[in-house]
C-alpha positions, -999 to +999 in steps of 0.1 A: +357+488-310+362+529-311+333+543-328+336+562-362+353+596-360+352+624-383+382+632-409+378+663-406+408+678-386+389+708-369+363+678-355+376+674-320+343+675-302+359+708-277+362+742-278+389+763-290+398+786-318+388+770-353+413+751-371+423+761-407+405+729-428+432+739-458+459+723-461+488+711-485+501+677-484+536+675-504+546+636-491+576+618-505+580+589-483+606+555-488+594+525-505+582+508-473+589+466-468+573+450-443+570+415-426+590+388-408+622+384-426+625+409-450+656+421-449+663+387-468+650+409-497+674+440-494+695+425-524+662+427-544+653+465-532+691+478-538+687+461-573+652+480-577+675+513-570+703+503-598+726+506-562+755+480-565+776+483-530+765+493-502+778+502-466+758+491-433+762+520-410+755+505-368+769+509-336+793+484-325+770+466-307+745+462-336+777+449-354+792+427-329+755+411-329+756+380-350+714+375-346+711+411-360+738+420-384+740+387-402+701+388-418+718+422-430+747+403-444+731+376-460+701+399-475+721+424-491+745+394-503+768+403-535+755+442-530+776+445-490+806+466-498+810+464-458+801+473-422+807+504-402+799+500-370+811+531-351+781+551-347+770+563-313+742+580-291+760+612-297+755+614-331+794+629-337+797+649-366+838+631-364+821+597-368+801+609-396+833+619-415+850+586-404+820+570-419+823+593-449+861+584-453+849+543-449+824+552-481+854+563-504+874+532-490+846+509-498+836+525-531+802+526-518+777+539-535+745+531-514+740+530-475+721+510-453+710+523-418+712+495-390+700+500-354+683+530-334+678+567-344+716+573-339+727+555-369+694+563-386+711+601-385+746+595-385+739+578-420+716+604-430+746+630-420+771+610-442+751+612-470+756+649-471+789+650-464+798+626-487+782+650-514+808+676-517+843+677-497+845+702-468+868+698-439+863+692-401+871+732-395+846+744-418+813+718-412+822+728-373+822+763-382+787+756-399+770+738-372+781+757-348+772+794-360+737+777-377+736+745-359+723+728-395+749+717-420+739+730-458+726+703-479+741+712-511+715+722-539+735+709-567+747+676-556+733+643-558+730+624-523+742+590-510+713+570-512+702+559-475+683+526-469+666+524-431+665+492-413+654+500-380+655+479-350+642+502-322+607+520-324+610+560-319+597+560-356+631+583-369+630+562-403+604+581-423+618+615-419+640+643-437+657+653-409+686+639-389+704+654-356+742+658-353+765+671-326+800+684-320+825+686-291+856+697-286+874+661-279+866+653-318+862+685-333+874+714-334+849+738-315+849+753-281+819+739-266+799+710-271+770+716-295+741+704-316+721+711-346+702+691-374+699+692-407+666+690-429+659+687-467+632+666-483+661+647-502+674+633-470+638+611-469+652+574-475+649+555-505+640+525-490+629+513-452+626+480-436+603+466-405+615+436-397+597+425-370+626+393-361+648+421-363+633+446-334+627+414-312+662+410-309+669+446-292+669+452-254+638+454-235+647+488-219+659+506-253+624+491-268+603+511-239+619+543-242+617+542-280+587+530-281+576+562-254+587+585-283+572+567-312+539+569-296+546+607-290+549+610-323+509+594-328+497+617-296+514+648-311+506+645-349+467+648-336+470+683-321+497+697-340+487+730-353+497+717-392+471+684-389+455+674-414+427+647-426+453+626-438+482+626-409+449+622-385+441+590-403+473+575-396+480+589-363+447+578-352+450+540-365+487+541-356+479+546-317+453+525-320+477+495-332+507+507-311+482+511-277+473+470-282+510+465-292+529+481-265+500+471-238+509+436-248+547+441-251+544+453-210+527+421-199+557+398-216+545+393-248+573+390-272+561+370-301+567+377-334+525+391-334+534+418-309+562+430-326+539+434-361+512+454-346+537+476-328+558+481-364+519+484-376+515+514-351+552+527-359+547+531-395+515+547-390+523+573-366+552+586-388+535+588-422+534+620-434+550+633-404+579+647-417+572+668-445+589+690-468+564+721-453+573+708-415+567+683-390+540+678-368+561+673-338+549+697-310+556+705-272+562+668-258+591+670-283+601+701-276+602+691-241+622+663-250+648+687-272+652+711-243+659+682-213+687+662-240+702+697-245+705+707-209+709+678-192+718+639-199+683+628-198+679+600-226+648+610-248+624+579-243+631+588-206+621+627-210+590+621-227+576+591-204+581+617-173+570+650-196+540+641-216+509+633-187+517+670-170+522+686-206+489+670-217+470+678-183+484+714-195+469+717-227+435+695-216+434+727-191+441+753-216+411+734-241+388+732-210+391+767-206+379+777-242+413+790-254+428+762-275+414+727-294+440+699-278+410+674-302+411+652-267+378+639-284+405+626-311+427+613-289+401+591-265+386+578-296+417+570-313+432+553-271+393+533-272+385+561-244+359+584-257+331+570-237+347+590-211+328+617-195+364+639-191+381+630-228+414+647-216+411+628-180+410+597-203+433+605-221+461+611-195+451+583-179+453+563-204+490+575-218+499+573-184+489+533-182+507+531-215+545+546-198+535+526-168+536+490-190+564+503-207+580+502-169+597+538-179+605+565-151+574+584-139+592+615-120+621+637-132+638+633-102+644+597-110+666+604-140+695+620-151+680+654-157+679+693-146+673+704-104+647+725-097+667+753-097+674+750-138+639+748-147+636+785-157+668+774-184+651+744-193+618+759-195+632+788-219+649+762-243+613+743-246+600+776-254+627+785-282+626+753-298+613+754-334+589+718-323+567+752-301+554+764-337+533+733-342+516+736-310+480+738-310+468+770-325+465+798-299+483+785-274+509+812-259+525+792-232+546+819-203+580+804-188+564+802-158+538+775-174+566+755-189+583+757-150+550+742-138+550+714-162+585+702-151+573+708-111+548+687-117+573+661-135+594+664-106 
């Protein structure tokens, strides 16, 4: 059993430039439902909402999945207005407007996110759109010169129900990706952007634990890589606090028996619970109306997606030993608190002489059960020779605020990291 650990969030047992023990905690999270079959009760939920039809927003192979989309079917009963299943990885604002075109079809007035973080986000992106008419030319105009879409003040928003069925935890957050390319809209180059507002949290989310055992093994493990980013990251981020390290904490504790499990075959209907356990946890209070606590694993993950086709469970299971060994060095050197103390009590390491050695180590045997790539050169990512791009686009991204106070990272740092990834 981990022994007890102190709340308080500037308690890491290391040195380092005090953390700020203030902090404001605005949290608006969805009505969460939880358990083996409870989609069944979507009907119920929507009626809770005064929603009346909704739209299932998947990808086409969520909705050509009869073991998957029919619980849907049959638990929002009388309330499904229909299915559109044409979302994709890419997250297209086009498919976002097809979708938004679908809801005025359908008369929708509610809808219901099915699969992964792509449709998570594509919904979440409808629901804006669908708030106040603007053409193609001018949201690509938008996104392009901003790379956010404006979430109108005055309108009211398509309420967005999550079910998801992978385990990067995107279904307890107010912010959503979208992209654009010139084969479907009309810009020059291909781009990307989000968009953020605290109204874009969902009404509702489901873990359905019957639901995520039906997904592939190999989108599971790279989901599940980010999701337990998420726990690693929310303990160190520079905007922690007593509450976010209470979940994060029990949240990697859950997802570190889960996952450990899920790698040596275990796929009974137990496993899935405590990894949904851990899933919840680590995003609670996450995403929050004064920021995330996302930090440089994500960041990392951000700049390889943007630069190169490297599939984001993939970037962070080859990033985040070598970017923790980076920060464990930075803490062991008196400039920063990385709270490895935190992190091996929260992994059941902090008998450890070396916390941060533990830790790695024990992240590392985490990827490792997960069977996910272990070198950059093994993917679909950047040469050598495009680290310095790469490494500039992990230093511009806005996930670098939330690092751990004092930490002033060079290019040339960020080029080591990926060396040693390579």
């Amino acid at each position: 059993m981990n022994a007890p650990v102190s709340s308080d969030p500037s308690d890491g047992g290391d040195d380092g430039p005090d953390r700020d023990t203030a902090f404001r905690f605005e949290y608006h999270p969805a009505t969460i439902r939880f358990g083996a079959g409870c989609v069944a009760d979507l009907e119920d939920e929507l009626e809770r909402l005064g929603l009346e039809r909704a739209l299932v927003v998947c990808g086409s192979t969520v909705g050509d999945t009869p073991v998957v989309i029919d619980p849907v079917r049959r638990g929002l009963g009388d309330r499904l207005a229909g299915v559109f299943d044409e979302t994709t990885p890419k997250k297209r604002l086009s498919t976002a407007l097809d979708g938004v075109a679908r809801v005025k079809a359908e008369d929708a007035d509610a809808l219901v996110a099915l699969g992964g973080g792509s449709s998570l986000d594509v919904a979440t992106v409808m629901s804006v759109l669908a708030a106040r008419d603007r053409s193609a030319a001018v949201l690509a105009e938008e996104l392009e010169e901003t790379g956010t879409i404006d979430v109108p003040d005055e309108a009211e928003l398509l309420p967005v129900v999550t079910v998801p069925t992978t385990l990067a935890g995107a279904d307890l957050s107010q912010v959503a990706g979208v992209t654009a390319s010139p084969d479907s809209s009309p810009v020059e180059a291909e781009i990307g952007g989000g968009i953020s507002d605290p109204r874009l949290m969902p009404e509702a989310a489901f873990y359905d634990p019957e639901l995520a055992a039906t997904t592939p093994d190999s989108v599971l493990a790279g989901s599940a890589m980010n999701g337990f980013d998420k726990g690693v990251e929310t303990l160190y981020a520079a905007n922690a606090t007593t509450i976010t390290d209470a979940t994060a904490r029990h949240g990697l504790e859950k997802l570190e028996d889960g996952l450990r499990a899920f790698g040596e075959g275990d796929r009974d209907v137990g496993t899935f619970e405590t990894i949904l356990e851990g899933v919840v946890l680590v995003q609670y209070g996450v995403s929050r109306p004064e920021g995330t606590t996302l930090s440089i694993v994500h960041a990392f993950g951000h700049a390889l997606s943007r630069t190169a086709d490297v599939q984001q469970g993939a970037a962070h299971a080859v990033v985040v030993p070598h970017a923790l060994e980076y920060l464990f060095e930075r803490e062991a050197a008196g400039e920063i608190d990385a709270r490895s103390g935190l992190l091996a009590n929260a992994l059941g390491v902090d008998e450890a002489a070396d916390h941060g050695a533990a830790v790695v180590e024990a992240v590392t045997e985490v990827r490792d059960a997960l069977e996910l790539p272990a070198k950059l050169r093994n993917v679909d990512g950047p040469q050598p020779e495009e680290f310095r791009t790469v490494a500039e686009d992990v230093l511009g991204d806005r996930f670098m605020e939330n690092a751990p106070p004092g930490l002033e990272p060079t290019v040339e740092e960020i080029e080591g990291i990926l060396e040693a990834a390579w």
